[in-house]
C-alpha atoms as a printed R data frame, in Angstrom:
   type eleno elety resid chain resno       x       y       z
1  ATOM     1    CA   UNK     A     1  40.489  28.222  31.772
2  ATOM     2    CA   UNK     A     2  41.084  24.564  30.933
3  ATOM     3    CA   UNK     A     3  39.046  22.361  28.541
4  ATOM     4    CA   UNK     A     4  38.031  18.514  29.416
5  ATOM     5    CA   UNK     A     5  40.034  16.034  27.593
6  ATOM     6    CA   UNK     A     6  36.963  14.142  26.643
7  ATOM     7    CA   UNK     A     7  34.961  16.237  24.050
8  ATOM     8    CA   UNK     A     8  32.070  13.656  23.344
9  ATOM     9    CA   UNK     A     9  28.576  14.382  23.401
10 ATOM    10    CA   UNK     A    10  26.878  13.140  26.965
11 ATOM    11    CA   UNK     A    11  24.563  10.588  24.456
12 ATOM    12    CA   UNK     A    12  28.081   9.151  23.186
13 ATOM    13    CA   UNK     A    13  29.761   8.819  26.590
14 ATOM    14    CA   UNK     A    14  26.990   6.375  27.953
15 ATOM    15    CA   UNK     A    15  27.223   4.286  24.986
16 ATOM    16    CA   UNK     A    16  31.219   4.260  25.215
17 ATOM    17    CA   UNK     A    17  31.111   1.366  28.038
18 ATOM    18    CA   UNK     A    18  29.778  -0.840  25.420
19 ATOM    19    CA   UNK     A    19  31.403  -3.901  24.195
20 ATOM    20    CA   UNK     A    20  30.220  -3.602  20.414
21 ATOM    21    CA   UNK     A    21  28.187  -1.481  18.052
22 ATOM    22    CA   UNK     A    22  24.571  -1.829  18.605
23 ATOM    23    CA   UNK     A    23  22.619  -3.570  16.405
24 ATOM    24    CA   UNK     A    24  19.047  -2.397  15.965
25 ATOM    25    CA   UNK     A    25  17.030  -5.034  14.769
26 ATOM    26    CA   UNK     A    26  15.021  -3.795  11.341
27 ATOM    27    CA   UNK     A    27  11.837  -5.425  10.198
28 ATOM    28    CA   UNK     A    28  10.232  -8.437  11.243
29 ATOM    29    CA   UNK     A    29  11.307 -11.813  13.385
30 ATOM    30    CA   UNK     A    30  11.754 -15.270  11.729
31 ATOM    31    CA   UNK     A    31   8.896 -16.568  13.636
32 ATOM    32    CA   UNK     A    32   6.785 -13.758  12.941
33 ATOM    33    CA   UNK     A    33   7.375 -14.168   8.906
34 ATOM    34    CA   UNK     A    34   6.855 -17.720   9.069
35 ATOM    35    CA   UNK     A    35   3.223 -16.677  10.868
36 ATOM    36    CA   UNK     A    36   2.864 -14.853   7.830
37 ATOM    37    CA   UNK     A    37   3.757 -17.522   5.353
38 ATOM    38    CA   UNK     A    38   1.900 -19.658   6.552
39 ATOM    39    CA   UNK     A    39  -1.360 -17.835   6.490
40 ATOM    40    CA   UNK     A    40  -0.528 -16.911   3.088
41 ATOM    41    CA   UNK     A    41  -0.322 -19.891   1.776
42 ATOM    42    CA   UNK     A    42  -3.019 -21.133   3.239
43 ATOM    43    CA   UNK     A    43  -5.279 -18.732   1.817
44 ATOM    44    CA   UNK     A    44  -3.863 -19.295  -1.501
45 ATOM    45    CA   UNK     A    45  -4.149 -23.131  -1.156
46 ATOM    46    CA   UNK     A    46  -7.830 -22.652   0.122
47 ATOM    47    CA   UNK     A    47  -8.427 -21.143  -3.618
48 ATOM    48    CA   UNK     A    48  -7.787 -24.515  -5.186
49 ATOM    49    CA   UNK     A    49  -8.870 -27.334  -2.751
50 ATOM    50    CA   UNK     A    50 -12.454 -27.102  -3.808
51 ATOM    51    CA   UNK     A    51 -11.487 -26.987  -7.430
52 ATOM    52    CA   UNK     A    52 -11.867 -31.182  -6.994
53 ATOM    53    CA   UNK     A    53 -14.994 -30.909  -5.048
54 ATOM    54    CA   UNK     A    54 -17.309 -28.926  -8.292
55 ATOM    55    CA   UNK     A    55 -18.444 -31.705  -9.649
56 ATOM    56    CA   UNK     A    56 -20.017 -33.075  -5.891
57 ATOM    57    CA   UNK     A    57 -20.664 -29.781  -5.178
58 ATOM    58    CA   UNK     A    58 -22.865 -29.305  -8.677
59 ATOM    59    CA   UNK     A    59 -24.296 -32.750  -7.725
60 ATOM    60    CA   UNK     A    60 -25.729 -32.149  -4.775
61 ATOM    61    CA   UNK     A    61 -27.105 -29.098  -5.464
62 ATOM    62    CA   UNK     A    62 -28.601 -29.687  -8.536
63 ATOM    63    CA   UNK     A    63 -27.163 -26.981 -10.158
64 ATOM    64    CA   UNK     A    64 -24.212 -26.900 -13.388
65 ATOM    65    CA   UNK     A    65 -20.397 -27.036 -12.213
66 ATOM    66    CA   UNK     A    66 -20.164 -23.399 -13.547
67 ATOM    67    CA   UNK     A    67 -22.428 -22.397 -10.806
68 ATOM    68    CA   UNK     A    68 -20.512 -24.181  -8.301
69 ATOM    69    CA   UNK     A    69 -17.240 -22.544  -9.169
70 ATOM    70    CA   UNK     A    70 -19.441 -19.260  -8.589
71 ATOM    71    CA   UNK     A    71 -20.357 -20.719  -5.085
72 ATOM    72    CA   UNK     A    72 -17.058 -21.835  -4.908
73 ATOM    73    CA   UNK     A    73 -15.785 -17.924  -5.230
74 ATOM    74    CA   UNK     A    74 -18.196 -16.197  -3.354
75 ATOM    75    CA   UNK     A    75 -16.932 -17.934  -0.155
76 ATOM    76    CA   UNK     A    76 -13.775 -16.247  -0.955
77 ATOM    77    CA   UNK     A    77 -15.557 -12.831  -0.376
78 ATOM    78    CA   UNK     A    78 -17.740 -13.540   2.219
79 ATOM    79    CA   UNK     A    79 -17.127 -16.420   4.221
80 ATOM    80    CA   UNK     A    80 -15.646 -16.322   7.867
């Protein structure tokens, strides 16, 4: 009885035509982690562009700055 020359698995032999390894691509895309950059520092820039605004914000509301910066950080928690 003979044996086959070629040995390799059935999953290897498919792949053997290829020109190069295969290079699985791990994580996330460029464009995708710029999305997320973004967002992110957006958010964390949202935290301090009303820092300016307490004193108008206290003003207009009749109420003391400290309250405003409570305003301020509730809209952190709860707005949209």
């Amino acid at each position: 009885m003979s044996t086959p020359e070629n040995t390799e698995p059935p999953a290897a032999t498919a792949l053997s035509g290829s020109t190069g390894p295969r290079h699985q691509q791990l994580g996330i895309s460029r464009g995708l982690t710029l999305l997320f950059a973004i967002a992110g520092g957006s958010a964390v820039a949202n935290l301090y562009w009303a820092q300016p605004l307490l004193d108008f914000i206290a003003g207009d509301l009749h109420a003391s700055a400290s309250l405003a910066g409570w305003l301020v950080t509730a809209t952190q928690f709860y707005g949209p």
